[in-house]
C-alpha positions as CSV (number, residue, x, y, z in Angstrom):
1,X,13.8,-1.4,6.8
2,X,11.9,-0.8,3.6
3,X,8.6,-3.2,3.2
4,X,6.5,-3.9,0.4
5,X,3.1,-3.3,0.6
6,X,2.4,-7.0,-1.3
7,X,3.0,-9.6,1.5
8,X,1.7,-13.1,2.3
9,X,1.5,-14.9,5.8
10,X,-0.5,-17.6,7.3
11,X,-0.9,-19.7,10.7
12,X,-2.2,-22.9,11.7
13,X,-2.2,-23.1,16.0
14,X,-4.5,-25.7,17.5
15,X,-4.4,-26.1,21.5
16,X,-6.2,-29.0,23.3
17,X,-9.8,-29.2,21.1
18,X,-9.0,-25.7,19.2
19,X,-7.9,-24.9,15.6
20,X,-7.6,-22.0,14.0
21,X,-6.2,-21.1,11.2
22,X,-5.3,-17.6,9.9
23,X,-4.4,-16.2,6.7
24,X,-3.4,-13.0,5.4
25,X,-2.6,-11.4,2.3
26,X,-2.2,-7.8,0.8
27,X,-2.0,-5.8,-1.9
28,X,-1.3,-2.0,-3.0
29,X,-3.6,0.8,-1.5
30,X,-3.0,4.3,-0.8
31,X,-4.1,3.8,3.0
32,X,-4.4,0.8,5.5
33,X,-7.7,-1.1,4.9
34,X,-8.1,-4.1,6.4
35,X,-10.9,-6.6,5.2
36,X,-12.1,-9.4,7.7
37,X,-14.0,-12.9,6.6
38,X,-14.2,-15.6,9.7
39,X,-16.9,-17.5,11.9
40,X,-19.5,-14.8,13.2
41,X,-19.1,-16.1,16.7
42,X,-15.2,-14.4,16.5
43,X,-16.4,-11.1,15.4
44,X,-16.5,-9.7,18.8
45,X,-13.0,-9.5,18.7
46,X,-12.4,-8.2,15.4
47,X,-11.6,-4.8,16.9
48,X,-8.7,-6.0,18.8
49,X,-7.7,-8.0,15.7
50,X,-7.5,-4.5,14.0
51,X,-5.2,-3.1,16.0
52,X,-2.6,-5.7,16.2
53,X,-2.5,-5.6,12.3
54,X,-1.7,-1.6,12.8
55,X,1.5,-3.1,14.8
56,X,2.8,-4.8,11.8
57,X,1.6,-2.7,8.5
58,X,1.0,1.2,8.0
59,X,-0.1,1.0,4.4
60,X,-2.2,-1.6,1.9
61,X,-5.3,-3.2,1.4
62,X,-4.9,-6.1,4.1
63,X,-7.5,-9.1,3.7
64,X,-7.4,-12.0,6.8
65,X,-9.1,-15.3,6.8
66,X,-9.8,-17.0,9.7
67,X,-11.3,-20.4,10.1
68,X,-12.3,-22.0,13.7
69,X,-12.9,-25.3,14.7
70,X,-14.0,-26.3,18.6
71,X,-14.7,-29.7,19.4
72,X,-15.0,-28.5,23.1
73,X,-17.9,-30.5,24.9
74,X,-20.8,-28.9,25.6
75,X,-20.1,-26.4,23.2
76,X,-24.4,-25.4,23.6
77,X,-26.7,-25.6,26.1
78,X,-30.3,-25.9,26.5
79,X,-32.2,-23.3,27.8
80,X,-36.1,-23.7,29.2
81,X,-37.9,-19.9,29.0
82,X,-41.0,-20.3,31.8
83,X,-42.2,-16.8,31.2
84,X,-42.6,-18.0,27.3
85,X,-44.1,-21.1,28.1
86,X,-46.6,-19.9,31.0
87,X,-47.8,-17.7,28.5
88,X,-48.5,-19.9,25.9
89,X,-50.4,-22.1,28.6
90,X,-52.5,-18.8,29.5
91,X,-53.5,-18.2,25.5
92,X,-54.8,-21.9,25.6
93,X,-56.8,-21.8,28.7
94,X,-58.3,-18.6,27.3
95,X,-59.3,-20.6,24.2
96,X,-60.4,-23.7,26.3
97,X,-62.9,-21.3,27.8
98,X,-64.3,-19.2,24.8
99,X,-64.6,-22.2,22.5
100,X,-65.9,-24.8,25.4
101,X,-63.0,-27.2,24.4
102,X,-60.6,-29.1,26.4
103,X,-57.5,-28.0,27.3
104,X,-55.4,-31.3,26.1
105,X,-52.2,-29.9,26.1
106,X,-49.2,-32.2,26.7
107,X,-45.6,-30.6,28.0
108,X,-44.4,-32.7,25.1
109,X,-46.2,-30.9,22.8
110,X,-45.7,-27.4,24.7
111,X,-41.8,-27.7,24.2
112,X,-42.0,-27.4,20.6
113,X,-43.5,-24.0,20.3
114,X,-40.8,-21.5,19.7
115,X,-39.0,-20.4,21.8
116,X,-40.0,-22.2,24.4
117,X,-36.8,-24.6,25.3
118,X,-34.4,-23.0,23.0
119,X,-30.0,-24.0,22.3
120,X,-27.8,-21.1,23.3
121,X,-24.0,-21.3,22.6
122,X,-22.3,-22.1,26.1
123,X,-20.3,-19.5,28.1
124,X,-16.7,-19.0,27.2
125,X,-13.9,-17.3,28.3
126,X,-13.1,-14.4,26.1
127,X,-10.1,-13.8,27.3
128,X,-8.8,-17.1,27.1
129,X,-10.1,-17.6,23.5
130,X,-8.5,-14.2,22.7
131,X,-5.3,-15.2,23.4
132,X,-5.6,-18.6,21.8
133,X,-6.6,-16.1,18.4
134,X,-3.7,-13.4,19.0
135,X,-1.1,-15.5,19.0
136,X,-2.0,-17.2,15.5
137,X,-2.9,-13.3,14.4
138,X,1.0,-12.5,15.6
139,X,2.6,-15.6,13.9
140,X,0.9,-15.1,10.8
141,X,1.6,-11.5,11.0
142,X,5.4,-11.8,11.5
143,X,5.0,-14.3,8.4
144,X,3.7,-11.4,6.5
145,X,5.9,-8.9,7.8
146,X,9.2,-11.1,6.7
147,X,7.5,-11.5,2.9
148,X,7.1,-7.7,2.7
149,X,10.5,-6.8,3.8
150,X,12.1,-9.7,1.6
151,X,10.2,-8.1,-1.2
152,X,10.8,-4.6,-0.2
153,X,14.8,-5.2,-0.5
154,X,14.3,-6.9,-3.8
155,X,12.7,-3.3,-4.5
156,X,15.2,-1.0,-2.8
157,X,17.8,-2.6,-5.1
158,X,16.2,-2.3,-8.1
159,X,15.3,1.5,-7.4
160,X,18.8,2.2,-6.6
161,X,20.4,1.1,-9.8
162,X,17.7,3.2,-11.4
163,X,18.8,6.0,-9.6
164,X,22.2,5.5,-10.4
165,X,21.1,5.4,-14.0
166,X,19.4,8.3,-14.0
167,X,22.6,10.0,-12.2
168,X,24.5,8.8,-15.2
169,X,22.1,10.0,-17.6
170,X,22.4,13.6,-15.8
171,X,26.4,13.5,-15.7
172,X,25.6,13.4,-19.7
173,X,23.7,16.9,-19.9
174,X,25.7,18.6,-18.1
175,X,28.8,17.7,-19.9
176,X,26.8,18.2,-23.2
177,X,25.4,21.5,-22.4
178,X,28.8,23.7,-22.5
179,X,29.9,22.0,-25.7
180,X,26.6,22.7,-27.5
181,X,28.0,26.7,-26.5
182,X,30.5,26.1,-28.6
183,X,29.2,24.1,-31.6
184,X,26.0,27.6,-31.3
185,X,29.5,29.9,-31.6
186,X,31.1,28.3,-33.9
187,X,28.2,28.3,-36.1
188,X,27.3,31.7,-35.9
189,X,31.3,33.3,-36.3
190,X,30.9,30.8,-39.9
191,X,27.6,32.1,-40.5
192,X,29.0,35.6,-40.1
193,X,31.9,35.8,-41.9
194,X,30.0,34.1,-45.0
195,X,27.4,36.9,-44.7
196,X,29.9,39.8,-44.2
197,X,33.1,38.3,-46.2
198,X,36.8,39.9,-45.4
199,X,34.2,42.5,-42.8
200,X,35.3,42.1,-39.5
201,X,33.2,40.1,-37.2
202,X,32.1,41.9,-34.1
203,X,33.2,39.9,-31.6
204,X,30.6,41.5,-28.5
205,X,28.3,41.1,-30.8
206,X,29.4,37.1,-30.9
207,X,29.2,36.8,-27.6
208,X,26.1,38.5,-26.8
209,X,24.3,36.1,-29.2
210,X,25.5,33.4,-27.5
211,X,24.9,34.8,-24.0
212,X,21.3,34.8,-24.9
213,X,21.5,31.5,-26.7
214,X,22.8,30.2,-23.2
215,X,20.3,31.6,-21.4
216,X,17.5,29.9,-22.9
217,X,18.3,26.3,-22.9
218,X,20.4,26.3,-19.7
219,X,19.5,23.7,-17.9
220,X,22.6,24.2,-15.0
221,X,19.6,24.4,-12.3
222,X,17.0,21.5,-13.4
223,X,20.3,19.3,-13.2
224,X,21.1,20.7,-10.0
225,X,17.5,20.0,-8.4
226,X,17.2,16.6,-10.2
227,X,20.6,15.5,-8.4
228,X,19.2,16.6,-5.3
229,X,15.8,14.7,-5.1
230,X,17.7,11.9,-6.5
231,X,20.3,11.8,-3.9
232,X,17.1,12.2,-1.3
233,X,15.5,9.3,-3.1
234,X,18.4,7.0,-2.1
235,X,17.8,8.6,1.6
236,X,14.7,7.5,2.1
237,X,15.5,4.2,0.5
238,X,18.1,3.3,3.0
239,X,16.3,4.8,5.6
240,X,13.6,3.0,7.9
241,X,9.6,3.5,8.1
242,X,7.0,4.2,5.9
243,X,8.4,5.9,3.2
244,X,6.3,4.8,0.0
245,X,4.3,8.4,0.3
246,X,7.7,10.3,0.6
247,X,9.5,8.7,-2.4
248,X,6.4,9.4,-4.5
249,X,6.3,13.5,-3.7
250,X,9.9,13.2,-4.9
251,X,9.4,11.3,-8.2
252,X,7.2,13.9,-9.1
253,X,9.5,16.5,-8.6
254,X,12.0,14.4,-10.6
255,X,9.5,14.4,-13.3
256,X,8.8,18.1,-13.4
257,X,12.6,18.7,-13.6
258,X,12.8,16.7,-16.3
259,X,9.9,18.1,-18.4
260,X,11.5,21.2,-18.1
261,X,15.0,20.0,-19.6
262,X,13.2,18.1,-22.5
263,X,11.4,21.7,-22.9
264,X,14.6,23.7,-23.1
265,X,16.0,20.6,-25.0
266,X,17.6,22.5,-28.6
267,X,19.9,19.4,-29.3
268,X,18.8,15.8,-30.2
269,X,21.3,14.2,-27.7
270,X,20.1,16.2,-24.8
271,X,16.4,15.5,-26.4
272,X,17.7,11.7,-26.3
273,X,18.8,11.6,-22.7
274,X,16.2,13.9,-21.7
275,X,13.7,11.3,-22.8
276,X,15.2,8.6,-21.3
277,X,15.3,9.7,-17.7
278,X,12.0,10.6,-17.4
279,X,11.3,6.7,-19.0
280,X,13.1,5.9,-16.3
281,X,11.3,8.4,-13.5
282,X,8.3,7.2,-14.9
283,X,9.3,3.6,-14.0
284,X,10.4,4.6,-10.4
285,X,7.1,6.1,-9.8
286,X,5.5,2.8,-11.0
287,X,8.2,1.0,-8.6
288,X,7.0,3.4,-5.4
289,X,3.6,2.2,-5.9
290,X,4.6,-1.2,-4.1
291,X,6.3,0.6,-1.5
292,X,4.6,0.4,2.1
């Protein structure tokens, strides 16, 4: 199923004294990136967070938010360093002796040099906080997904009845092309026989004009190609996967096969239509830019 690369989800989960809430959004970008903002103390996991974001989107610039609350008890702990402290108690003696002064020194006092009884975050279990944080990452995710593919349809329909436009506006050339032949001849034979008057017109000569008039504004293969990368086109739309990179080789094709019909272009209706379908390619190409 087609997705959009512009997509929306969020989750709020909370489990005993746990909250988190998760939010992701996205935008157009030629490859994944996936931008990150939430608590430091979850950034050990943002590796894993990575790859179950590859699960759900191959394309787009991807930015999550996270916020955490833990109201868990004894969330810190002390922690008393005696290899800090002893050495502190060592630098003092040394000074009690060189300056002939007391060593006065309270354990009061000694606990407020740094480092010496310091607050350390208290062990959790990774695993079990992980798995409180994947499964808001996967309902927020499937969020996301759903907005991208609700999206992506509202795209695929609008692609296809440019497509069918621009098969319309190919039906027109090709009907037009014989009948400017014949308007070229008909020209030239009056042309003729008001040069020549009651002279007989050579008729291979006639035809070899317009033989070579034919050649250079036929168009009978461009039309072909263009009907083929359009039909393609509605392939891939239909089709599943990431297709965004695809459908944009093939609207440049489109384009090139239309430059080249504008170019061999010798009659302002073809010129007209010729115009118009690359106004529409042009806004197909724009259209594949949202597509994942």
């Amino acid at each position: 199923m087609m997705k959009s690369m512009t997509g929306f989800g969020r989750c709020e989960f909370s489990e005993e004294k746990r909250k988190i809430s998760i939010e992701i959004k996205s935008v157009n970008h030629r490859y994944l990136e996936v931008g990150m903002k939430m608590p430091k103390k979850l950034n050990v996991f943002e590796s894993r967070m990575r790859e179950v974001i590859k699960k759900y989107a191959g394309r787009g610039k991807i930015d999550i938010f996270v916020s955490f609350e833990d109201t868990t008890e004894n969330q810190v702990a002390l922690k008393y360093n005696a290899n800090i402290a002893a050495e502190y108690m060592q630098i003092f003696k040394q000074m009690s002796d060189q300056f002939a002064l007391p060593n006065e020194i309270s354990i009061a006092a000694l606990s407020r040099y740094p480092e010496v009884i310091t607050m350390e975050d208290a062990g959790v279990d990774e695993e079990a906080l992980w798995h409180f944080i994947e499964h808001a990452l996967n309902q927020a995710c499937e969020q996301f997904v759903e907005t991208r593919i609700r999206e992506g349809e509202n795209l695929k329909n609008d692609l296809l009845q440019k497509l069918d436009h621009m098969v319309e506006l190919v039906a027109f050339i090709e009907k037009r092309s014989p009948e400017i032949m014949q308007e070229y001849r008909g020209k030239l034979e009056n042309k003729v026989a008001e040069l020549l008057g009651d002279t007989t017109i050579d008729e291979g000569r006639i035809a070899t004009e317009v033989v070579i008039y034919a050649d250079k504004i036929c168009v009978d293969e461009e039309t072909v190609r263009l009907k083929s990368h359009i039909e393609h086109a509605k392939k891939c739309l239909n089709g599943d996967g990431s297709v965004g990179r695809k459908l944009d080789f093939i609207a440049q094709e489109m384009n090139r096969e239309a430059n080249t019909i504008l170019s061999k272009a010798n009659d302002i209706e073809i010129s007209d239509v010729a115009i118009e379908l690359k106004t529409e390619i042009e806004k197909v190409r724009e259209q594949i830019q949202n597509i994942e």
